[in-house]
PDB file of N, H, CA, C and O in Angstrom:
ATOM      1  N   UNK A   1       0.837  -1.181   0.000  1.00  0.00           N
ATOM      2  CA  UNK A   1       0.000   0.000   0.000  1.00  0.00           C
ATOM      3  C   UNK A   1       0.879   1.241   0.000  1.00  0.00           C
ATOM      4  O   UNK A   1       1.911   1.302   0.669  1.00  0.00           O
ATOM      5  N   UNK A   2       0.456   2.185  -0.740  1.00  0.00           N
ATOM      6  H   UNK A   2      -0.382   2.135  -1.284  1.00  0.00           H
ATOM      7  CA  UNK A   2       1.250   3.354  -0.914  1.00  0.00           C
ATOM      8  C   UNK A   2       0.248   4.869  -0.103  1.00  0.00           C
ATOM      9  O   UNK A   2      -0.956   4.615  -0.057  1.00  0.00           O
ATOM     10  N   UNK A   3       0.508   5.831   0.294  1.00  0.00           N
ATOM     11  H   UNK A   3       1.486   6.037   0.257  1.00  0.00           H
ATOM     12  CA  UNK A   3      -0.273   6.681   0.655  1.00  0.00           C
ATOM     13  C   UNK A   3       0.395   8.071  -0.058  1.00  0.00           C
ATOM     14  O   UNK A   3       1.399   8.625   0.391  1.00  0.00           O
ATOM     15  N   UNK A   4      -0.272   8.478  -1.124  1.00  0.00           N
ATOM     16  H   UNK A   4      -1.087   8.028  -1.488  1.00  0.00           H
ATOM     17  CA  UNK A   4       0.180   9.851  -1.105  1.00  0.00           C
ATOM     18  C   UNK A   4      -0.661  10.923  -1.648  1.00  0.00           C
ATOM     19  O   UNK A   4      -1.854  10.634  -1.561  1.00  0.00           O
ATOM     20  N   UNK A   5      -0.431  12.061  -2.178  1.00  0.00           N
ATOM     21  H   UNK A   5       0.538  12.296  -2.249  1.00  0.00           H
ATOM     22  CA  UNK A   5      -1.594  13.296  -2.342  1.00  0.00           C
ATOM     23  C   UNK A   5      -0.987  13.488  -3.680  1.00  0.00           C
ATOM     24  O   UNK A   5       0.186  13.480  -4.053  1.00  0.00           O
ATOM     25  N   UNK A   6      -2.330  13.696  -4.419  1.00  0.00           N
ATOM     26  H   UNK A   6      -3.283  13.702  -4.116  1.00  0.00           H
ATOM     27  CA  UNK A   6      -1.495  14.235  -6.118  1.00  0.00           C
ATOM     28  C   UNK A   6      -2.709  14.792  -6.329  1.00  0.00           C
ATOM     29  O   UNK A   6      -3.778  14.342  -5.917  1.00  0.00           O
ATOM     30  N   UNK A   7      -2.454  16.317  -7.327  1.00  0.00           N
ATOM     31  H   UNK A   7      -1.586  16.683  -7.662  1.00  0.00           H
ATOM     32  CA  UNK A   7      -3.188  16.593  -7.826  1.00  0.00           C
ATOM     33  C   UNK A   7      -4.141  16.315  -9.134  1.00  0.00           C
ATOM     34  O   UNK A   7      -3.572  15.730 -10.056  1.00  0.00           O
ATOM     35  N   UNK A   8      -5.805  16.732  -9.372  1.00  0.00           N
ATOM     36  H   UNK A   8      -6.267  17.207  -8.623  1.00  0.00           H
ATOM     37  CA  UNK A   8      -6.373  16.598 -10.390  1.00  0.00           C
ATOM     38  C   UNK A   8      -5.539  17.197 -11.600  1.00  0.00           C
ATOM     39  O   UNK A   8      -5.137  18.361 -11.583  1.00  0.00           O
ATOM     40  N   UNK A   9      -5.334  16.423 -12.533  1.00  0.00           N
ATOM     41  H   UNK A   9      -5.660  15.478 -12.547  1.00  0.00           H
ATOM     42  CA  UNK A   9      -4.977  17.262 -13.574  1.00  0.00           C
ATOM     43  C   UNK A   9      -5.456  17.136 -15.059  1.00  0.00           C
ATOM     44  O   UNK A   9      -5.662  15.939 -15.260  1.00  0.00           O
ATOM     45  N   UNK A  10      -5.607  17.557 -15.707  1.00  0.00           N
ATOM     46  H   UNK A  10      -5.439  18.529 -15.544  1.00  0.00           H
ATOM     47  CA  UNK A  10      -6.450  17.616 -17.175  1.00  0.00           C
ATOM     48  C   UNK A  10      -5.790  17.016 -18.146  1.00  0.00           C
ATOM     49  O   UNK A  10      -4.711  17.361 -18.627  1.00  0.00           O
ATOM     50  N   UNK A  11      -6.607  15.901 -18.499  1.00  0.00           N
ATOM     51  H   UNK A  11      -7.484  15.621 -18.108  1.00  0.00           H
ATOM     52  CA  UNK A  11      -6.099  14.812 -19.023  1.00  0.00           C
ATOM     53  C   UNK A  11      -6.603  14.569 -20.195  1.00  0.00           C
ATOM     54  O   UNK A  11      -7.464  13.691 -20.145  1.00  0.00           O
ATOM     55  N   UNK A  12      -6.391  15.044 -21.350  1.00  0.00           N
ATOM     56  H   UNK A  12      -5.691  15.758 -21.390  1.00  0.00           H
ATOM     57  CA  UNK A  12      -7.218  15.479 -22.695  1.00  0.00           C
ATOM     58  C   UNK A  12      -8.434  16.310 -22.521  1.00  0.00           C
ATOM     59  O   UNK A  12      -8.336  17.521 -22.324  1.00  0.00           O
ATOM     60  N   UNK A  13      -9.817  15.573 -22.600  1.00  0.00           N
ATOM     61  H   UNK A  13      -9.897  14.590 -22.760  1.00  0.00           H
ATOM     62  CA  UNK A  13     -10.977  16.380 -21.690  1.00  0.00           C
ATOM     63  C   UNK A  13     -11.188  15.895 -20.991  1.00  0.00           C
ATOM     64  O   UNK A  13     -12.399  15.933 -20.771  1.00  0.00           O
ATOM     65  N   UNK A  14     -10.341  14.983 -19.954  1.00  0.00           N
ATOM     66  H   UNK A  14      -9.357  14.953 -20.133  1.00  0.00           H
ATOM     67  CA  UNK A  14     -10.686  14.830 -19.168  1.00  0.00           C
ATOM     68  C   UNK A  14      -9.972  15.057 -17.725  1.00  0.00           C
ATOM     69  O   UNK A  14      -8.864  15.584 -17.627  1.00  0.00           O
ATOM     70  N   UNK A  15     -10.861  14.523 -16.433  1.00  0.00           N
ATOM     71  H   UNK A  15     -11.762  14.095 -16.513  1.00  0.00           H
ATOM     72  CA  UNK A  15      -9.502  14.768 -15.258  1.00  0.00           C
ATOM     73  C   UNK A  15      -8.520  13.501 -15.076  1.00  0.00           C
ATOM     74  O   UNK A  15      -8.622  12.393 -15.602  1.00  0.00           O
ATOM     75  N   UNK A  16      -7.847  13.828 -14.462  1.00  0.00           N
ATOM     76  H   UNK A  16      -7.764  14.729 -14.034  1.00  0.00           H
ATOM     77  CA  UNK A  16      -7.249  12.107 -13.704  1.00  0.00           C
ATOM     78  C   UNK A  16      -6.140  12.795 -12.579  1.00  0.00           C
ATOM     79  O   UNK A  16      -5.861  13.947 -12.247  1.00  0.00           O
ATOM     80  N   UNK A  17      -5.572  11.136 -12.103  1.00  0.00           N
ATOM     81  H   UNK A  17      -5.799  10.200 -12.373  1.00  0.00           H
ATOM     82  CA  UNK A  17      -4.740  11.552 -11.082  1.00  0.00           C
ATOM     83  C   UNK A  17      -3.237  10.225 -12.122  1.00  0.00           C
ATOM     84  O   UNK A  17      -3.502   9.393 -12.990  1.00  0.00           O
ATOM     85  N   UNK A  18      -2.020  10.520 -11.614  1.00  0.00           N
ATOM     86  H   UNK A  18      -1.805  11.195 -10.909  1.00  0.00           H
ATOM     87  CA  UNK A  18      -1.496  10.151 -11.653  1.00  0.00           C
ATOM     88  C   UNK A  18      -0.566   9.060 -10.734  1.00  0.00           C
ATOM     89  O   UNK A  18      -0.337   9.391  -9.571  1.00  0.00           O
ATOM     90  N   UNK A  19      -0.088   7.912 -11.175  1.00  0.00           N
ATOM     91  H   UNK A  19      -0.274   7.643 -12.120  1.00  0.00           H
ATOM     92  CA  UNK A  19       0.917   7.630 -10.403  1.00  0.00           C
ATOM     93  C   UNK A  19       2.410   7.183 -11.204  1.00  0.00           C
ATOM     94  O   UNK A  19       2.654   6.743 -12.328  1.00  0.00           O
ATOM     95  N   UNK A  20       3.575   7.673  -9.558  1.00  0.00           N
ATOM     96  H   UNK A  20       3.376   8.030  -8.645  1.00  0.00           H
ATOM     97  CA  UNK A  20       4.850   7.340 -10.445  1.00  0.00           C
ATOM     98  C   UNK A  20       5.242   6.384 -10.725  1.00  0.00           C
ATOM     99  O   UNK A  20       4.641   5.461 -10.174  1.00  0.00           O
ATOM    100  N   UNK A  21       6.568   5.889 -11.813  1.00  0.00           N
ATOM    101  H   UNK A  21       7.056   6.638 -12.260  1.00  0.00           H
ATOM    102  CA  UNK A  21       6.898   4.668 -11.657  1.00  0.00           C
ATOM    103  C   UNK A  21       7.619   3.839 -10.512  1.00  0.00           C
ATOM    104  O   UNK A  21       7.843   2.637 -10.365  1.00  0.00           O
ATOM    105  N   UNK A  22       7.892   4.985  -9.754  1.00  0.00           N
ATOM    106  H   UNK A  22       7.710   5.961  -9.873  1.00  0.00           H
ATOM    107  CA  UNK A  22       8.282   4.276  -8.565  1.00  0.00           C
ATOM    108  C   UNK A  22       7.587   4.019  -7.775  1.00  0.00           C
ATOM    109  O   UNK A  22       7.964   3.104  -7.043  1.00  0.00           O
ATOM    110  N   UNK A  23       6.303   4.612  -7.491  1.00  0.00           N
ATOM    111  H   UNK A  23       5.998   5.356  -8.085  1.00  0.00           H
ATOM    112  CA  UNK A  23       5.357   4.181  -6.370  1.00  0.00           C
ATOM    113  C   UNK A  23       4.617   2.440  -7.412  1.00  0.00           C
ATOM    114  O   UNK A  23       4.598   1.279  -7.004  1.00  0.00           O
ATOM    115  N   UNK A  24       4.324   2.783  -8.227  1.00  0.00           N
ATOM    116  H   UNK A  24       4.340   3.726  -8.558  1.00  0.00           H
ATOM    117  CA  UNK A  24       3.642   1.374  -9.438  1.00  0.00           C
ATOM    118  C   UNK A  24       4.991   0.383  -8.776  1.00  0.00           C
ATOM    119  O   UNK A  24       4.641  -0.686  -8.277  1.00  0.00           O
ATOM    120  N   UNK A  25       6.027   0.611  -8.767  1.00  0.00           N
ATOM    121  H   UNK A  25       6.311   1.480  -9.173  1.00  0.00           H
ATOM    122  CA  UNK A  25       6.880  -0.823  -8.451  1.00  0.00           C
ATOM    123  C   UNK A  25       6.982  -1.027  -7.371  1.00  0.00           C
ATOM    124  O   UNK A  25       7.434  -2.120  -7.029  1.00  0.00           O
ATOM    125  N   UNK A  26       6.608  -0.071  -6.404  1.00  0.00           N
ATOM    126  H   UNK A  26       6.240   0.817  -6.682  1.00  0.00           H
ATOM    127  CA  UNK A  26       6.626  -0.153  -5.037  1.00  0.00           C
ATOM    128  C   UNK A  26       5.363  -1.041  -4.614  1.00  0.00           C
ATOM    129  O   UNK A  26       5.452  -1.723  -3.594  1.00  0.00           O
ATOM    130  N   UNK A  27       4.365  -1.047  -5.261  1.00  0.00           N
ATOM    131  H   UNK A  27       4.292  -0.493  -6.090  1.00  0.00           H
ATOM    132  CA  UNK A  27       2.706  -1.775  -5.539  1.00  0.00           C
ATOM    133  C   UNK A  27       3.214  -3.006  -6.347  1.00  0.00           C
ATOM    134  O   UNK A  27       2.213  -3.713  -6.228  1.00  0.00           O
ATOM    135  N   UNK A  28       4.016  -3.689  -7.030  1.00  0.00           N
ATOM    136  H   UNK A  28       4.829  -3.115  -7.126  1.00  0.00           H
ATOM    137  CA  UNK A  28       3.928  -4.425  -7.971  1.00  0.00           C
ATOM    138  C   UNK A  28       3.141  -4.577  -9.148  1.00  0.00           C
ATOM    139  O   UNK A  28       2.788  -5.576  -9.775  1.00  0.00           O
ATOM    140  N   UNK A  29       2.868  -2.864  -9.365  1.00  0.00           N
ATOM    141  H   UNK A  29       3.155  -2.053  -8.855  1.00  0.00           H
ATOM    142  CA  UNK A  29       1.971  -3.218 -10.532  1.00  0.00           C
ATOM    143  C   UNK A  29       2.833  -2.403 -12.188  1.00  0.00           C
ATOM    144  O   UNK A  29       3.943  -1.930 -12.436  1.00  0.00           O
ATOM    145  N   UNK A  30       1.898  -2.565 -12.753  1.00  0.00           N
ATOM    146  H   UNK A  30       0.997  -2.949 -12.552  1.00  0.00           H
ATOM    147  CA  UNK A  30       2.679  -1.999 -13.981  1.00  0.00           C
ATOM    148  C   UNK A  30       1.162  -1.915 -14.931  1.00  0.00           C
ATOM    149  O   UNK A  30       0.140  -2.412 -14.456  1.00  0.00           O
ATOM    150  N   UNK A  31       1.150  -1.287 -16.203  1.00  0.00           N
ATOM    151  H   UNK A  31       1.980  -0.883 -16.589  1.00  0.00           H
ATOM    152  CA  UNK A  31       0.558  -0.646 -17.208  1.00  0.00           C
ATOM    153  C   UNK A  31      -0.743  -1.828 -17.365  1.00  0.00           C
ATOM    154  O   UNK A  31      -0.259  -2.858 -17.833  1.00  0.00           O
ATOM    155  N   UNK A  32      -1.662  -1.916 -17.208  1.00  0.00           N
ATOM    156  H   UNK A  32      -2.055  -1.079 -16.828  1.00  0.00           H
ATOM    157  CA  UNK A  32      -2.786  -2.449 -17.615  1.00  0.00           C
ATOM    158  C   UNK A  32      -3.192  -3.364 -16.245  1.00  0.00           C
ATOM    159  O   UNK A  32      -4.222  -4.038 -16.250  1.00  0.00           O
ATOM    160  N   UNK A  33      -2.602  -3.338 -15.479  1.00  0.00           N
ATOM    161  H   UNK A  33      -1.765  -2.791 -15.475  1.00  0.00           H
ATOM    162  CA  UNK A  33      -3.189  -3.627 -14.134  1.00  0.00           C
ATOM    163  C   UNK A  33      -4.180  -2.926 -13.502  1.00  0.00           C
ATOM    164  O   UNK A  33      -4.397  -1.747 -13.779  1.00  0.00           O
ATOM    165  N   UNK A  34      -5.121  -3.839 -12.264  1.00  0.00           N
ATOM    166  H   UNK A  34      -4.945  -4.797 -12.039  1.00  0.00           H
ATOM    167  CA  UNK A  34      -6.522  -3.064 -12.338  1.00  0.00           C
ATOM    168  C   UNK A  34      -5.767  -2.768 -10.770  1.00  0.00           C
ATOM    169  O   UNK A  34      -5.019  -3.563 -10.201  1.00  0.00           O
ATOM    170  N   UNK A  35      -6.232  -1.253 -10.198  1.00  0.00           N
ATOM    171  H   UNK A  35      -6.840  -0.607 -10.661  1.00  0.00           H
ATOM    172  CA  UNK A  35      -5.793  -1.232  -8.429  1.00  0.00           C
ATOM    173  C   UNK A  35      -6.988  -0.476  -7.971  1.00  0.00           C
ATOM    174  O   UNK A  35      -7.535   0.519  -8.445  1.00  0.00           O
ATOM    175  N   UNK A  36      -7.228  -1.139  -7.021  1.00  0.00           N
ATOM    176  H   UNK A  36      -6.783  -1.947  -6.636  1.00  0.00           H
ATOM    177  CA  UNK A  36      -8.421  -0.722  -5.812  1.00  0.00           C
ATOM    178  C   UNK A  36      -7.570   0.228  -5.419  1.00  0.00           C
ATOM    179  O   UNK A  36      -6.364   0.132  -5.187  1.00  0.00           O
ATOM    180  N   UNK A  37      -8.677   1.664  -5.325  1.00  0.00           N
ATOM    181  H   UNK A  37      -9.656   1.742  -5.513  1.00  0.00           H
ATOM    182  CA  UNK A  37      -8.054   2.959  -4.835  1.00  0.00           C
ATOM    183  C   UNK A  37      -9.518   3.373  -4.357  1.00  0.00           C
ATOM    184  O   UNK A  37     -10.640   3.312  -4.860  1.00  0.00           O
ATOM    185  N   UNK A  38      -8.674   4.085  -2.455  1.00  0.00           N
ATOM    186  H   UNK A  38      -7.763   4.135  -2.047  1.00  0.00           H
ATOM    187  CA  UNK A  38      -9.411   4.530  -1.565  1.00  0.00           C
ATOM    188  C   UNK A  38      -9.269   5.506  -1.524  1.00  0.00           C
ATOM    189  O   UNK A  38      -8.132   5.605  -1.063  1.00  0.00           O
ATOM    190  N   UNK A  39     -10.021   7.459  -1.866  1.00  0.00           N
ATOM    191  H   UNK A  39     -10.945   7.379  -2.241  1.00  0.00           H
ATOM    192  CA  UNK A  39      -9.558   7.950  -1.839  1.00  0.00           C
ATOM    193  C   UNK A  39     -10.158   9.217  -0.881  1.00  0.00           C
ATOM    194  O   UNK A  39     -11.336   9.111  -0.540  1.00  0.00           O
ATOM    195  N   UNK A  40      -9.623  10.061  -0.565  1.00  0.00           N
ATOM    196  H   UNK A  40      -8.666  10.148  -0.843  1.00  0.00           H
ATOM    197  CA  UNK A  40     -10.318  11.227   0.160  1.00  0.00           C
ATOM    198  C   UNK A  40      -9.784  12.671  -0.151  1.00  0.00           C
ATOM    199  O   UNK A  40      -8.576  12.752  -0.373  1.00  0.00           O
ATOM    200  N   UNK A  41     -10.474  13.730  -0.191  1.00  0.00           N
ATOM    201  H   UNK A  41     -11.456  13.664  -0.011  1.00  0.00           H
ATOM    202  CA  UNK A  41     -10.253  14.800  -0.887  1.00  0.00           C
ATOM    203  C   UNK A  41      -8.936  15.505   0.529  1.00  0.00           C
ATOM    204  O   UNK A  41      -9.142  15.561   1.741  1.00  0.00           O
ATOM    205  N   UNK A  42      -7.914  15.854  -0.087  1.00  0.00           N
ATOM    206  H   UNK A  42      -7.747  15.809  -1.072  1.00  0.00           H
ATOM    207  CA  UNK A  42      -6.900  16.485   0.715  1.00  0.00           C
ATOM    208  C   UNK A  42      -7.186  18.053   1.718  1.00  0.00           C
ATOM    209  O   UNK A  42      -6.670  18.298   2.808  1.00  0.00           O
ATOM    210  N   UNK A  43      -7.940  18.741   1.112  1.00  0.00           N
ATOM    211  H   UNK A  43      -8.359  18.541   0.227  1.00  0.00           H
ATOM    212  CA  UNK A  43      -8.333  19.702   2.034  1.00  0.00           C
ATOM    213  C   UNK A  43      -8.319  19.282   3.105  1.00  0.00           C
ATOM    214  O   UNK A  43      -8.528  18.154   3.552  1.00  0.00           O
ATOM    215  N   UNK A  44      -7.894  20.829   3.848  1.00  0.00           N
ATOM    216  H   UNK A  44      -7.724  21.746   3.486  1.00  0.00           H
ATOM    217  CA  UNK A  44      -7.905  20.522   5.524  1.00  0.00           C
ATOM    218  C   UNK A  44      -7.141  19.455   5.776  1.00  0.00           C
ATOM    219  O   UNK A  44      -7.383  18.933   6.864  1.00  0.00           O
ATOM    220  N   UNK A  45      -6.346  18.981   5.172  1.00  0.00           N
ATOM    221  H   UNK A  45      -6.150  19.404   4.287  1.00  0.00           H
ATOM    222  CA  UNK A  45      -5.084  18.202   5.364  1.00  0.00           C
ATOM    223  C   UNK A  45      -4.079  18.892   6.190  1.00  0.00           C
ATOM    224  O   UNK A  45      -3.474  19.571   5.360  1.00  0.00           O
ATOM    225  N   UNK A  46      -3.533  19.120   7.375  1.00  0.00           N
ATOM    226  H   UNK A  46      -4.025  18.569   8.049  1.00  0.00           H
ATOM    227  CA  UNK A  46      -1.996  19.611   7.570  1.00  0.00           C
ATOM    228  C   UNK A  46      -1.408  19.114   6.740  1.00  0.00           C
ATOM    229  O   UNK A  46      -1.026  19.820   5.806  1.00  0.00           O
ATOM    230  N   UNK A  47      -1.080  17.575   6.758  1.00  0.00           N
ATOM    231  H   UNK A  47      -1.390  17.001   7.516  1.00  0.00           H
ATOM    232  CA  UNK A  47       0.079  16.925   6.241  1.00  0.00           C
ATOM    233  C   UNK A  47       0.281  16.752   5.056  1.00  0.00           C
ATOM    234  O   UNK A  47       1.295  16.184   4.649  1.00  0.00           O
ATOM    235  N   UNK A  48      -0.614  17.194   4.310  1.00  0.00           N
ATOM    236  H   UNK A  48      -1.438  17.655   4.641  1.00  0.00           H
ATOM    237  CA  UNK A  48      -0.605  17.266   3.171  1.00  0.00           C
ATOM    238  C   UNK A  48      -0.752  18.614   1.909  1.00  0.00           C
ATOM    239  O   UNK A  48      -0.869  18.758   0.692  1.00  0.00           O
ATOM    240  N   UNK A  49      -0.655  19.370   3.113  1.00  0.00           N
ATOM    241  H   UNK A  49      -0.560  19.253   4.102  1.00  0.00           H
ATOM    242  CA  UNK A  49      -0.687  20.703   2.461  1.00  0.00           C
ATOM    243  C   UNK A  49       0.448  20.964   2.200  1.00  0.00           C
ATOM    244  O   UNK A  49       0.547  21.064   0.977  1.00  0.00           O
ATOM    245  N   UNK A  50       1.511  21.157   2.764  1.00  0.00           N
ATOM    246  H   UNK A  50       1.430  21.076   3.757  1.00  0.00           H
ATOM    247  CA  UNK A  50       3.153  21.444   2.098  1.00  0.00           C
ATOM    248  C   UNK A  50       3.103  20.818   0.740  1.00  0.00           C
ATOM    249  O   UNK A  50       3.246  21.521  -0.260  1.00  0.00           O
ATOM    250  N   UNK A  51       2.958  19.868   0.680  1.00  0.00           N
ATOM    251  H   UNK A  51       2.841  19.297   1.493  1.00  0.00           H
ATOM    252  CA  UNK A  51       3.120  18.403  -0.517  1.00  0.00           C
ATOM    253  C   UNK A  51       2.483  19.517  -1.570  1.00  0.00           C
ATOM    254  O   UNK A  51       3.145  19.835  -2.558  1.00  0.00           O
ATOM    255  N   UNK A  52       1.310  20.040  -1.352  1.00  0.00           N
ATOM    256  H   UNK A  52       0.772  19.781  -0.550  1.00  0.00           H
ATOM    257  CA  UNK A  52       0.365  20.764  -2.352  1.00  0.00           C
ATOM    258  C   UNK A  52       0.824  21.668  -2.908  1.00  0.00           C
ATOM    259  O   UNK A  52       0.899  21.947  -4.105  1.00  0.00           O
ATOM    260  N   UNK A  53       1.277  22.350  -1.670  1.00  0.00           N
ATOM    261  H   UNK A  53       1.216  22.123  -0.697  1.00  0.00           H
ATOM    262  CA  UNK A  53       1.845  24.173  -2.161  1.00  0.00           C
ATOM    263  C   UNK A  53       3.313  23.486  -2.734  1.00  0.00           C
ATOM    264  O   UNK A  53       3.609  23.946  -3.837  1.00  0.00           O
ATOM    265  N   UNK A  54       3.921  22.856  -2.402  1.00  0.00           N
ATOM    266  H   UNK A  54       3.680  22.483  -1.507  1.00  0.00           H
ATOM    267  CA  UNK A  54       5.309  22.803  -2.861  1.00  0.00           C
ATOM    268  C   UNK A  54       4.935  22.206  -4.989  1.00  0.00           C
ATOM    269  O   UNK A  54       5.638  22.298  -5.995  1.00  0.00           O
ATOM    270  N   UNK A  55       3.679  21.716  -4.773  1.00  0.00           N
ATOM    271  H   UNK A  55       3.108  21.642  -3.955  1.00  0.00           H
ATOM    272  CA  UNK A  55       3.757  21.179  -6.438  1.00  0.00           C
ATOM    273  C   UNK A  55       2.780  22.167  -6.787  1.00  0.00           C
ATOM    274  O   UNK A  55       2.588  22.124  -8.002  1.00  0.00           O
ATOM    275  N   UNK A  56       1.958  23.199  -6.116  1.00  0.00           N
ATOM    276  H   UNK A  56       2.115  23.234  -5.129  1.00  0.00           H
ATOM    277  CA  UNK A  56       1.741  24.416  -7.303  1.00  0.00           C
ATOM    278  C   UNK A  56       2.849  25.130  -7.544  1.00  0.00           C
ATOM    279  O   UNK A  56       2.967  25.705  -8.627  1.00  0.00           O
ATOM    280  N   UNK A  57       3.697  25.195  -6.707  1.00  0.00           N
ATOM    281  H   UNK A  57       3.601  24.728  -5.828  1.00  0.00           H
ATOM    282  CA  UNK A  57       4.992  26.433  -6.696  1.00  0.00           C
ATOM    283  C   UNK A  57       5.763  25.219  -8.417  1.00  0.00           C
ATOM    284  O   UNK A  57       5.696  25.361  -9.638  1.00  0.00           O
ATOM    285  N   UNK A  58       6.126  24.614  -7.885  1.00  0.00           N
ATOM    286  H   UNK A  58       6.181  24.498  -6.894  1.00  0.00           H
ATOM    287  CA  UNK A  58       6.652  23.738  -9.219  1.00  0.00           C
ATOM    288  C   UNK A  58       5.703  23.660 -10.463  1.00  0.00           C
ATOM    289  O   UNK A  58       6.464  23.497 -11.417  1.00  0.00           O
ATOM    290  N   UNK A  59       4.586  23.693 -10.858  1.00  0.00           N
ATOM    291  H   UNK A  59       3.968  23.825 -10.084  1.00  0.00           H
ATOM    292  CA  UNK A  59       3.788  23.948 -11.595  1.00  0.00           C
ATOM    293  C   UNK A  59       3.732  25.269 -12.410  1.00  0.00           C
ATOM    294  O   UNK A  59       4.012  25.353 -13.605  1.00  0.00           O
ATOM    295  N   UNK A  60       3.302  26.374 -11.543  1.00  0.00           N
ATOM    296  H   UNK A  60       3.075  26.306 -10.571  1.00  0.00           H
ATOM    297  CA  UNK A  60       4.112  27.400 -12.039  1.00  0.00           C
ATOM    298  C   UNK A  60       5.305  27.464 -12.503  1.00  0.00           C
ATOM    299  O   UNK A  60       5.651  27.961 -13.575  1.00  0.00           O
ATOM    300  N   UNK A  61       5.775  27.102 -11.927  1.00  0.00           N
ATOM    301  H   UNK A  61       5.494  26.698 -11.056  1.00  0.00           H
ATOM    302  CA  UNK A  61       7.720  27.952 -12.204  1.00  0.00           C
ATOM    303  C   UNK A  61       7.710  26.755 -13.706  1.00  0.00           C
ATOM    304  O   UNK A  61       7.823  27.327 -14.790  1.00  0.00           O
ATOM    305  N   UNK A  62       7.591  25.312 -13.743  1.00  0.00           N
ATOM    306  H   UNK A  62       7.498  24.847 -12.862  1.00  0.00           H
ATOM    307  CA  UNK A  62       8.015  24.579 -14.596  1.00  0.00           C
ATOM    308  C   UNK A  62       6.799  24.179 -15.481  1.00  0.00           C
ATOM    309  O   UNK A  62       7.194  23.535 -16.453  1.00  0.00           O
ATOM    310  N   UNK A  63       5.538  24.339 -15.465  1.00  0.00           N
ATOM    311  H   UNK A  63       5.218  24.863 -14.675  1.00  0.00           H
ATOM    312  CA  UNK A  63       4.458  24.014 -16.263  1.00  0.00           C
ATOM    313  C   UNK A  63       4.689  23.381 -17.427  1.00  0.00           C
ATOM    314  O   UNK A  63       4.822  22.204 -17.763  1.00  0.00           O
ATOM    315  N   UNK A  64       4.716  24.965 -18.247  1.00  0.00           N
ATOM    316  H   UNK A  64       4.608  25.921 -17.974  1.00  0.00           H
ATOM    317  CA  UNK A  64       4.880  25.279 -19.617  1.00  0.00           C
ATOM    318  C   UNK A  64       5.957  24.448 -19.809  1.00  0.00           C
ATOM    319  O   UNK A  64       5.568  23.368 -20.253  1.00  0.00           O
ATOM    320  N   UNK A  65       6.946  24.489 -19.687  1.00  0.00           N
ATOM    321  H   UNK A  65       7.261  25.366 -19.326  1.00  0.00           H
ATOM    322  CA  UNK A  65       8.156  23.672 -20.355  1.00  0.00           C
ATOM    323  C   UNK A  65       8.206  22.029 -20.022  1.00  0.00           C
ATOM    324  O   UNK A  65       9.156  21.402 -20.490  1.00  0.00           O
ATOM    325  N   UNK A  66       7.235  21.340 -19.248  1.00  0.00           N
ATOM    326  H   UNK A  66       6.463  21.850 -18.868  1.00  0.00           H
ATOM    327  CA  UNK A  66       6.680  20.167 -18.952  1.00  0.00           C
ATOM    328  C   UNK A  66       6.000  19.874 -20.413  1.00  0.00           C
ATOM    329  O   UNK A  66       6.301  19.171 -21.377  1.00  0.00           O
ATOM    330  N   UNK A  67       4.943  20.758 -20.093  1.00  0.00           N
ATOM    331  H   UNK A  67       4.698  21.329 -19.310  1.00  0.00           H
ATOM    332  CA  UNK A  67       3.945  20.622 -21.702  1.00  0.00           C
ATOM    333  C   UNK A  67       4.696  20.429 -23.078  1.00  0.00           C
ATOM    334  O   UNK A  67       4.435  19.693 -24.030  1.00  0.00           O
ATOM    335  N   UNK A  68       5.884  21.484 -22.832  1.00  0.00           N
ATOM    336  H   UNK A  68       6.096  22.082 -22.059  1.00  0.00           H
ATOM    337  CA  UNK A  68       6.857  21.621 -24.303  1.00  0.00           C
ATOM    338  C   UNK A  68       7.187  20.831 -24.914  1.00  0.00           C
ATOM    339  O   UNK A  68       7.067  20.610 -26.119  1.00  0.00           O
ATOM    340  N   UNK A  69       8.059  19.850 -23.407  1.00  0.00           N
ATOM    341  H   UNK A  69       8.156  20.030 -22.428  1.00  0.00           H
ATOM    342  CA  UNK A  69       8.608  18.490 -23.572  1.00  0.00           C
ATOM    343  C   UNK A  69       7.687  17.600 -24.142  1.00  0.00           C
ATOM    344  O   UNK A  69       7.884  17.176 -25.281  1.00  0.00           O
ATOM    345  N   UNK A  70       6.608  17.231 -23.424  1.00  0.00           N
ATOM    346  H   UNK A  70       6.448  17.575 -22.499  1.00  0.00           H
ATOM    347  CA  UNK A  70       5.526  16.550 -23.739  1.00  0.00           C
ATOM    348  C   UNK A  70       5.392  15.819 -25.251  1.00  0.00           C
ATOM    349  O   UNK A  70       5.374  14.684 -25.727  1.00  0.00           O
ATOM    350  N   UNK A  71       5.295  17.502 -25.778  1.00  0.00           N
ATOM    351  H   UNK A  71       5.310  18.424 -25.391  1.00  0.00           H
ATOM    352  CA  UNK A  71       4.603  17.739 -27.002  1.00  0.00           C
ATOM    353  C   UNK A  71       5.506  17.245 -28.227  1.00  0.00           C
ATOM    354  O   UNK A  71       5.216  16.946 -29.385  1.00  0.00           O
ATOM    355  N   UNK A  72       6.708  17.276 -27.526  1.00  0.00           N
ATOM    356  H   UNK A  72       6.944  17.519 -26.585  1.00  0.00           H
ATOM    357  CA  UNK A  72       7.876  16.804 -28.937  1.00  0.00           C
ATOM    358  C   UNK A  72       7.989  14.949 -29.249  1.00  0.00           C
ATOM    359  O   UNK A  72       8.718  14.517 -30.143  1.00  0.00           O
TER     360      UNK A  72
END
């Protein structure tokens, strides 16, 4: 079991959440595997608010050039 906070993000038209490849190997799972996910909205989180503000601050500053990459 893994526990962590990620944001909604826009995923063609749609939303989703992501996970990394290191947390997926940390789960034993990989690309077309099905995973039971429990989830609860982070607000009013203490512990999870740094986690938040620290990846809008990175969002901003690095967004656009995420997307850039993306796109090539």
């Amino acid at each position: 079991m893994i526990e962590i906070a990620q944001k909604i993000i826009q995923v063609g038209s749609s939303d989703g959440v992501t996970l990394s490849k290191k947390d997926l190997a940390r789960l034993g799972a990989k690309r077309g595997d099905t995973l039971y996910l429990k989830v609860e909205l982070a607000q009013g989180h203490d512990k999870h608010q740094k986690l938040l503000d620290e990846y809008d601050a990175f969002v901003s500053q690095y967004g656009q050039t995420l997307k850039n990459l993306a796109s090539k």
